[in-house]
N, C-alpha and C positions, 0 to 999 in steps of 0.2 A: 259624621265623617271622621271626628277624629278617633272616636273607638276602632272605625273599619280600617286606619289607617295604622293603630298599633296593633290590632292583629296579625295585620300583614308584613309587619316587620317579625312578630315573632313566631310566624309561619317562616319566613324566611331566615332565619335566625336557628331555627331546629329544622331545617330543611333534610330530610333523610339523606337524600343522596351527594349533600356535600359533605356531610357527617361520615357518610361509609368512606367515599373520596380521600378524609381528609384519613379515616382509620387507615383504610390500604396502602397509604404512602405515597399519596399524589407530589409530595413536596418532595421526597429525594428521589424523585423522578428527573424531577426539574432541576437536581442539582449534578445528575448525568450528564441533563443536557448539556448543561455551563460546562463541565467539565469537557465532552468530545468539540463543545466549540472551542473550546480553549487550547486544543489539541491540532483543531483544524486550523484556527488563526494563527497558530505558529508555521503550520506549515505553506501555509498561502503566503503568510508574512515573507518567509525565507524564501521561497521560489521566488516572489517576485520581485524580490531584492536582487537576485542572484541572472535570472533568467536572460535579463537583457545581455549580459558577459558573457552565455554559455552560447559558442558558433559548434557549427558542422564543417565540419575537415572532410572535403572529398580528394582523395591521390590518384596519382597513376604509377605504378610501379613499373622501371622495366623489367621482362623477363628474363632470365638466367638462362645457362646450360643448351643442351643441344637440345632439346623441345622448341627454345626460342629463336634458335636458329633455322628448324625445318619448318614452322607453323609462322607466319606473319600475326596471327590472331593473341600467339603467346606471348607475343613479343613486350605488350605494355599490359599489367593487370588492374584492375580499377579496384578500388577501396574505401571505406568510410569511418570514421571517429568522431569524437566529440573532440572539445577542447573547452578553456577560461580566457577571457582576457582579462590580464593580471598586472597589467602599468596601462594610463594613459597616452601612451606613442607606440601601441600595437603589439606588445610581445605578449604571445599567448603558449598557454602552457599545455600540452598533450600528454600522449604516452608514445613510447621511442615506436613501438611496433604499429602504430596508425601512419606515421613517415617514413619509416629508416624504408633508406635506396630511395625515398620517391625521387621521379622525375619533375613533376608536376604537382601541385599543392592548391585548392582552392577553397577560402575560406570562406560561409555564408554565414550572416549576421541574423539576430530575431527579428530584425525589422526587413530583412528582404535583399539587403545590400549583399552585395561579393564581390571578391579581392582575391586577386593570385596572391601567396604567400611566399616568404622567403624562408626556409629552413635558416636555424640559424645555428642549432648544434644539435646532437640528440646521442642519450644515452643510453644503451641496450641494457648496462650490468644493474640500472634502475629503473628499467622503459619509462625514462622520463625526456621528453624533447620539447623546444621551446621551437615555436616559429614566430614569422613576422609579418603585418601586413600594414601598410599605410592608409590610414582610411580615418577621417576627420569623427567629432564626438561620439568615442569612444565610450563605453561605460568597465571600468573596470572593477574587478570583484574583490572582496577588502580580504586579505589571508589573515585567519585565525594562527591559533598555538596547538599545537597536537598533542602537545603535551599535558593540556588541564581536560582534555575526553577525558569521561569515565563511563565503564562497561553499563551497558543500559539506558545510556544517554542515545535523545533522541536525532536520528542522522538522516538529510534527503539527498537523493542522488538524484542529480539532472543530465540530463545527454540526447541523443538520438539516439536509442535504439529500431534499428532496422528502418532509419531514415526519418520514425515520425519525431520531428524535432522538435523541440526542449518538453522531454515526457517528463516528468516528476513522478519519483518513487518513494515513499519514506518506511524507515524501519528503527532500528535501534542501534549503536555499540554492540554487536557482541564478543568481541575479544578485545584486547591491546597487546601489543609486543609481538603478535606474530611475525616470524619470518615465511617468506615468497621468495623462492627457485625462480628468474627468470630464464627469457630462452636462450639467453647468454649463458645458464648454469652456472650463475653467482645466485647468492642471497642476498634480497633483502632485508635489512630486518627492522623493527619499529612499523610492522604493516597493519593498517587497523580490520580486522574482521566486520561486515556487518551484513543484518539480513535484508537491507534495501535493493530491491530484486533491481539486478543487473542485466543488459541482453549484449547481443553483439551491436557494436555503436554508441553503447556507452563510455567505449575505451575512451580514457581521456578527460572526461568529462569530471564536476564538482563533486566531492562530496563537503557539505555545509552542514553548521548544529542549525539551532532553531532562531539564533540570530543573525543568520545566514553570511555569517562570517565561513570561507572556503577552511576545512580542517582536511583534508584528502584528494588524492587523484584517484580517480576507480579507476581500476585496471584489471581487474581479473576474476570469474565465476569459477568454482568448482561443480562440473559436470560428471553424473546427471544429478548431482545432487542440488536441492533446493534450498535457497534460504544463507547460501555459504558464498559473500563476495569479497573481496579484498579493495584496498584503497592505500595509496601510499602515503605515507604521512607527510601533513605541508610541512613539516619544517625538515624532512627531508629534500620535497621538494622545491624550498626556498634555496636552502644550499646548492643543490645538483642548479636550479634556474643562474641563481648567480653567477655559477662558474663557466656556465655553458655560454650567457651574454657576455662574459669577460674572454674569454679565450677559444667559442665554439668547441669544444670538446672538453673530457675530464681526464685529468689525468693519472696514471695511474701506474704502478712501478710491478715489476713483474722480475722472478730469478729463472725462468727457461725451466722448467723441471717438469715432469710427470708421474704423479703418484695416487696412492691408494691410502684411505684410511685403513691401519691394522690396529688389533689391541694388542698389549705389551704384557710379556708378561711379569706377574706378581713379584717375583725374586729380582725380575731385573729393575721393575720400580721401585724396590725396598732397598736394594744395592746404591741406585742412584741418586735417593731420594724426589724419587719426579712427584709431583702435585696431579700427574692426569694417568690414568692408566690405559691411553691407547696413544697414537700418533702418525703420523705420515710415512708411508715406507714407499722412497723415491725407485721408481720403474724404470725411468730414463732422463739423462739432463740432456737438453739441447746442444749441440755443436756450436762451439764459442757464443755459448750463454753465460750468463752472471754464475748460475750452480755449477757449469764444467768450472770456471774457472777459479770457483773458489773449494774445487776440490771434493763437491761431492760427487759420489757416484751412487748406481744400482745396487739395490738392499741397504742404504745408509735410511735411516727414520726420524725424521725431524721430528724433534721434541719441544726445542722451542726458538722463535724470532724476537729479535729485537726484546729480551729480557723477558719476554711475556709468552708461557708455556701455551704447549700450540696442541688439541688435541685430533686435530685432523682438518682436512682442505678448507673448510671455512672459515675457519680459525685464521688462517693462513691468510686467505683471500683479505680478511678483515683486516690483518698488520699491512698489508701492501698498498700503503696510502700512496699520497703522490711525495706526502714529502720524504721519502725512503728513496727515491729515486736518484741517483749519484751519491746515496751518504752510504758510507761505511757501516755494516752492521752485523751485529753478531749472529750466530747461528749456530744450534747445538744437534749435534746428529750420536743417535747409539748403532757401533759399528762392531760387530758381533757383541762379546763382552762391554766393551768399551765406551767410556761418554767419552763424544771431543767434540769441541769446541773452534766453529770455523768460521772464516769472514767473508761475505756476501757484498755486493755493492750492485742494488736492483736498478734494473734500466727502464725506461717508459714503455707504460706497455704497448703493444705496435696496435697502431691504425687497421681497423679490419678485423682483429680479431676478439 
C-alpha cells in the first residue's frame, strides 16, 4: 500500500497537463483576473458611495414667445437632469440649463422619495445652479479637489440618462484645462474632458475618481462625436455654489460695449510696445453705458483692462469680475495711430442677460 501510494503522488507530481498549464501561463492569467477586479472594485466602491446623493430633477418650463401664446400645449415644456446632494440640509447642486426659467422643479431621491424643490440661484455664464429641497436623512456626497486629477486617471459619471436612474459609466481623464463656450457665449475654463459616455439626463449629475470623492459636474457631449464629454471642475463649482447660497446670483461687472476680435498690426505693436498681437475693436458702446461714458467709441481696440493685456472677448470677459464693479479702472484703447489711456467704472451686469 505504501509503494502504490508513492506512486501516485509522483504520477501526480509529473502530471502532464498541469505541467503544460503551468508552461502556458496559467498564473498570469490569474493575475488579469486580480487586476480587472481590481478595476471593477473601484468602481462599484465609487458608485455606491456616491449613488445614494445622485437625484432626478424633473421641470417644467414655461413657454415663451407667440407660439406659447397661440398653443395652450406650448405654454409649459417638461424636462429632466441629474443633480448631487452636496450639504446635509438639502442644497443640491445641477447644471443652470436643467432649471433656468423653470416653473416647477421636482426632485426624486434613490430610495423612491420626492420633493418639490426650491431654485435657489442658478448660473448660465457656468451652467451651474444650486436648488433646494427639505427632506429628512439626507446622504450627501463628499467634494474632491479638481485640481490633483491627472490625465488618465480613472473617472465614473452617474446620472439618469433618458430617465433610467442612477446608470454608471466609467472612463478616464482625458484632458485638463479645457475651456466650454456655454449658451450664455462665455467661457469656461478649467473644464475636465473625459471619455465616460455621457446622454441626455446626465446633465448635472457627478463626475467622482475611484474614491468617490465628487471632482466634476457633467454638463456637456460633443455631438456626433464619441467618447468627447465635459464636466465642470468642483472647485469651480464650489465657488459659483457658495456664491449662489450667499446672494442667489453672481455677480458680475459688465462696460456696455460690443466688439470684434481683430489682429493688430506688426508696426503698430512694435510702435506701442504691446505683449499681444491682436485685440478688441469696439462696434458699438451702449447709450449711457460705463464705455459711452468713459469715452470710448466705434473703431477704438481695446488692448488692455485693468493693467493686464487683453487679446480679445475672452480675455475681457475673464477681467470683468464682480469686484470691478463701481471701482475705477483703467483701460487702454489704440485710436488710429494712437495709444490712450482711458477710465472705465463697470456696472453689474443686468439680470437676464
Amino acid at each position: 500500500m505504501k509503494r502504490s501510494r508513492g506512486t501516485e503522488i509522483r504520477l501526480l507530481a509529473n502530471d502532464p497537463l498541469q505541467a503544460a498549464a503551468e508552461q502556458a501561463g496559467a498564473r498570469p492569467e490569474g493575475v488579469d483576473d486580480d487586476l480587472l477586479d481590481a478595476y471593477s472594485r473601484a468602481v462599484i466602491s465609487a458608485a455606491e458611495k456616491v449613488s445614494p446623493s445622485v437625484v432626478n430633477i424633473e421641470v417644467r418650463q414655461a413657454g415663451q414667445g407667440a407660439e406659447a401664446s397661440r398653443r395652450p400645449s406650448q405654454r409649459e415644456r417638461g424636462g429632466s437632469g441629474s443633480g448631487f446632494v452636496f450639504t446635509p440640509d438639502g442644497f443640491i447642486l445641477t447644471n443652470s440649463h436643467v432649471v433656468h426659467n423653470a416653473s416647477w422643479i421636482r426632485v426624486t431621491l434613490t430610495d423612491g422619495r420626492s420633493w418639490q424643490a426650491d431654485l435657489v440661484g442658478d448660473d448660465p455664464h457656468t451652467d451651474l445652479a444650486v436648488v433646494r429641497i427639505s427632506a429628512p436623512a439626507l446622504t450627501p456626497a463628499l467634494l474632491g479637489d479638481s485640481q490633483k486629477i491627472r490625465v488618465g486617471q480613472l473617472v465614473i459619471a452617474i446620472g439618469n440618462p433618458y430617465g433610467f436612474q442612477c446608470s454608471v459609466t466609467a472612463g478616464v481623464t482625458s484632458a485638463l484645462g479645457r475651456s466650454l463656450r456655454t449658451g450664455s457665449g462665455r467661457l469656461v475654463d478649467d473644464v475636465i474632458q473625459t471619455d465616460a459616455a455621457l446622454n441626455p439626463g446626465n446633465s448635472g449629475g457627478p463626475l467622482v475618481n475611484s474614491r468617490g470623492d465628487v471632482i466634476g459636474v457633467n454638463t456637456a457631449m460633443i455631438l456626433p462625436a464619441q467618447g468627447i464629454c465635459f464636466a465642470i471642475a468642483i472647485n469651480t463649482a464650489k465657488f459659483i455654489a457658495g456664491r449662489l447660497i450667499r446672494d442667489g446670483k453672481i455677480r458680475r461687472s459688465y462696460i456696455g460695449m460690443a466688439g470684434q476680435n481683430v489682429p493688430l498690426h506688426r508696426r503698430i505693436v512694435r510702435f506701442h510696445s504691446l505683449t499681444r498681437e491682436s485685440g478688441i475693436m469696439v462696434v458699438s458702446a451702449e447709450s449711457d453705458s460705463p464705455a459711452q461714458k468713459a469715452g470710448i467709441v466705434a473703431g477704438d481696440i481695446i488692448v488692455s483692462f485693468a493693467g493686464q493685456a487683453v487679446a480679445g472677448i475672452d480675455d475681457l470677459h475673464r477681467l470683468l469680475t464682480d469686484e470691478r464693479v463701481g471701482a475705477r479702472t483703467p483701460l487702454v484703447v489704440i485710436r488710429g495711430p494712437e495709444k490712450i489711456e482711458l477710465s472705465v467704472i463697470p456696472r453689474e451686469f443686468p439680470a437676464g442677460r
